[in-house]
C-alpha angles and dihedrals in degrees: 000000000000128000099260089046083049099059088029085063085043099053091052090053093041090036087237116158100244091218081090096067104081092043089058097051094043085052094044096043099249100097092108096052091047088122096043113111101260081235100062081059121129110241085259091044096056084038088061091037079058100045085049093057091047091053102036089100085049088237114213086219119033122194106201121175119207093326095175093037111138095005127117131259096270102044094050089049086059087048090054098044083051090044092048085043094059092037084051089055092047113259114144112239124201108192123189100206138178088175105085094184087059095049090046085055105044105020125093083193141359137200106213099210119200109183095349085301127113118242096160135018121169144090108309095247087046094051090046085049098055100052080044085112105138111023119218129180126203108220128192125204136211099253094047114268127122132212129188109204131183120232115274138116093275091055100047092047075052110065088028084064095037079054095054094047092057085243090122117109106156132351114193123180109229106223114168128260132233085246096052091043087055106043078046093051093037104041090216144078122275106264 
């Protein structure tokens, strides 16, 4: 079956007109292979073809588990501007994710499980603020090295003086990630 008689069989089940068909996959990328076999379809092909399924109805609430799982920067990037494009026009997205970049860039909250059980629940920079505890910068100089400080008044005299001597390539604060938060409140590796 090809991808507009798949989501053709889909809209009668769903009621949905079938008029909407070409605009989402015109909207998803997938208009010019509408007549491909759903199976000749690259992994983030048959991910937005989906996607596509899941949002035909247009659902007020969509559970969606590791959708860019396996696929390559660039489609996964297409699967999080359509993502932020649904979220913009208010439907409510639930993501599973083992990807913690991805949940700190599409996620409003998150709940880090560890077990089934809860350990943190919270927006992503809240959650990264609160286990801020030491901070700590990354600073580069001009003639290559590279020093990571934690936060006092030395260093702080430090890189003021590194500034004023013109030694100061680059200085980066060092906040927590998701990832690191929950490998630190877990004890254990993302699986």
């Amino acid at each position: 079956m090809n991808l507009y008689d798949n989501l053709k069989y889909f809209a009668r089940i769903l009621n949905v007109p079938s008029e909407n068909i070409d605009l989402l996959l015109k909207r998803i990328g997938l208009y010019e292979h509408r007549k491909k076999m759903a199976g000749k379809l690259s992994k983030g092909q048959r991910q937005r073809l989906i996607l596509a399924r899941a949002i035909l109805h247009r659902p007020k609430v969509l559970f969606l588990d590791e959708p860019t799982n396996g696929l390559d920067p660039s489609a996964s990037n297409e699967i999080h501007k359509l993502l932020m494009e649904l979220k913009n026009e208010g439907m409510a997205i639930f993501l599973t994710t083992h990807n913690m970049e991805e949940a700190a860039k599409l996620c409003d909250n998150v709940a880090l499980l560890n077990d089934g059980v809860i350990v943190e629940y919270g927006s992503p920079q809240a959650i990264c603020l609160k286990h801020n505890q030491i901070k700590k910068y990354r600073v580069r100089l001009t003639d290559g090295t590279t020093h990571l400080l934690l936060q006092n008044e030395k260093t702080t005299g430090q890189i003021a003086q590194w500034m004023n001597s013109g030694q100061l390539e680059t200085i980066h604060s060092c906040e927590p990630t998701l990832e690191t938060v929950f490998l630190d409140t877990t004890g254990r590796n993302l699986q």
